[in-house]
C-alpha positions as CSV (number, residue, x, y, z in Angstrom):
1,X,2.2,12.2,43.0
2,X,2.3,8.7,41.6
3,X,-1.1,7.6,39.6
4,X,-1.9,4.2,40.2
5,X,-2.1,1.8,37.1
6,X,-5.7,1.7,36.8
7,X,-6.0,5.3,35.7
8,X,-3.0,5.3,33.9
9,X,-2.1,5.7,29.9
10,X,0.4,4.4,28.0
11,X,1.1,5.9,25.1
12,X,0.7,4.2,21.8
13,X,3.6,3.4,18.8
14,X,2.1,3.9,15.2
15,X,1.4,0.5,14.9
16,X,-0.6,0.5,18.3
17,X,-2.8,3.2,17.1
18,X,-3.3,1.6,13.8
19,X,-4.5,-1.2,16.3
20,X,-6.8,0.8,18.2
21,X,-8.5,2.2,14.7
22,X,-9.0,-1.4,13.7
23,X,-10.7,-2.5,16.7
24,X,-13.4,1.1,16.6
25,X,-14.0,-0.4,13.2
26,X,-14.4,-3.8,13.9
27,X,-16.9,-2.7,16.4
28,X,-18.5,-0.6,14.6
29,X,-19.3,-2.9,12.0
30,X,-20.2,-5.5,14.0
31,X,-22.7,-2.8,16.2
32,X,-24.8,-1.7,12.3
33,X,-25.1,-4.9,11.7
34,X,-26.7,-5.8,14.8
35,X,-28.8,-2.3,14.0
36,X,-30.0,-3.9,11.4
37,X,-30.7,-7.1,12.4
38,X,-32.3,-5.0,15.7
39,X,-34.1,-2.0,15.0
40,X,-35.4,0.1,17.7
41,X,-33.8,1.1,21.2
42,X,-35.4,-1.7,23.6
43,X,-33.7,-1.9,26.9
44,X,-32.0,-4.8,25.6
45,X,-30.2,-3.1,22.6
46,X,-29.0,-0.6,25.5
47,X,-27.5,-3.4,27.1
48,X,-25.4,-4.9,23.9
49,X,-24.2,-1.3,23.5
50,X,-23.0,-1.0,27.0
51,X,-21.4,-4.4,26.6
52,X,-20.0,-3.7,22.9
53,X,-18.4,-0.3,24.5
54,X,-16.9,-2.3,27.5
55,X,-15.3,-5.2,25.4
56,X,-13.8,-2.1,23.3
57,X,-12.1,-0.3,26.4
58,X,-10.4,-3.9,27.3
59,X,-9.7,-4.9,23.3
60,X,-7.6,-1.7,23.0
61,X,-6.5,-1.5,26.9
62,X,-5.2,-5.3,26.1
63,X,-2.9,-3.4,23.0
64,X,-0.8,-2.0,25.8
65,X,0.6,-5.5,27.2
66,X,2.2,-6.2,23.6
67,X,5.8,-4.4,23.5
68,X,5.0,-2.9,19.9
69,X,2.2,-1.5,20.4
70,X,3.7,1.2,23.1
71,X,5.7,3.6,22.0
């Protein structure tokens, strides 16, 4: 069976993954300060966090299209 590309992997060189750690952190950072500046769970805070998780899946899914990050 041949998977079709938009549920496909590619696997990730050393450097790629140090990549992909990089980016959770940057993300991370950026969401507790936002915590901070946001307290509380409002409907809208939902939303950034949806958003934040999204632009996460295509920041690392991007890594893939550079030749060093794959392995």
């Amino acid at each position: 069976m041949s998977i079709d590309p938009l549920f496909s992997f590619t696997a990730m060189s050393t450097e790629g993954k140090e990549k992909t750690v990089a980016i959770a952190e940057a993300f991370t950072t950026f969401l507790r300060q936002l915590e901070e500046l946001l307290p509380g769970n409002s409907r809208e805070i939902s939303i950034v966090k949806t958003k934040l998780e999204e632009a996460s899946f295509y920041a690392k899914k991007a890594l893939r299209n550079y030749e060093g990050n794959r392995a």
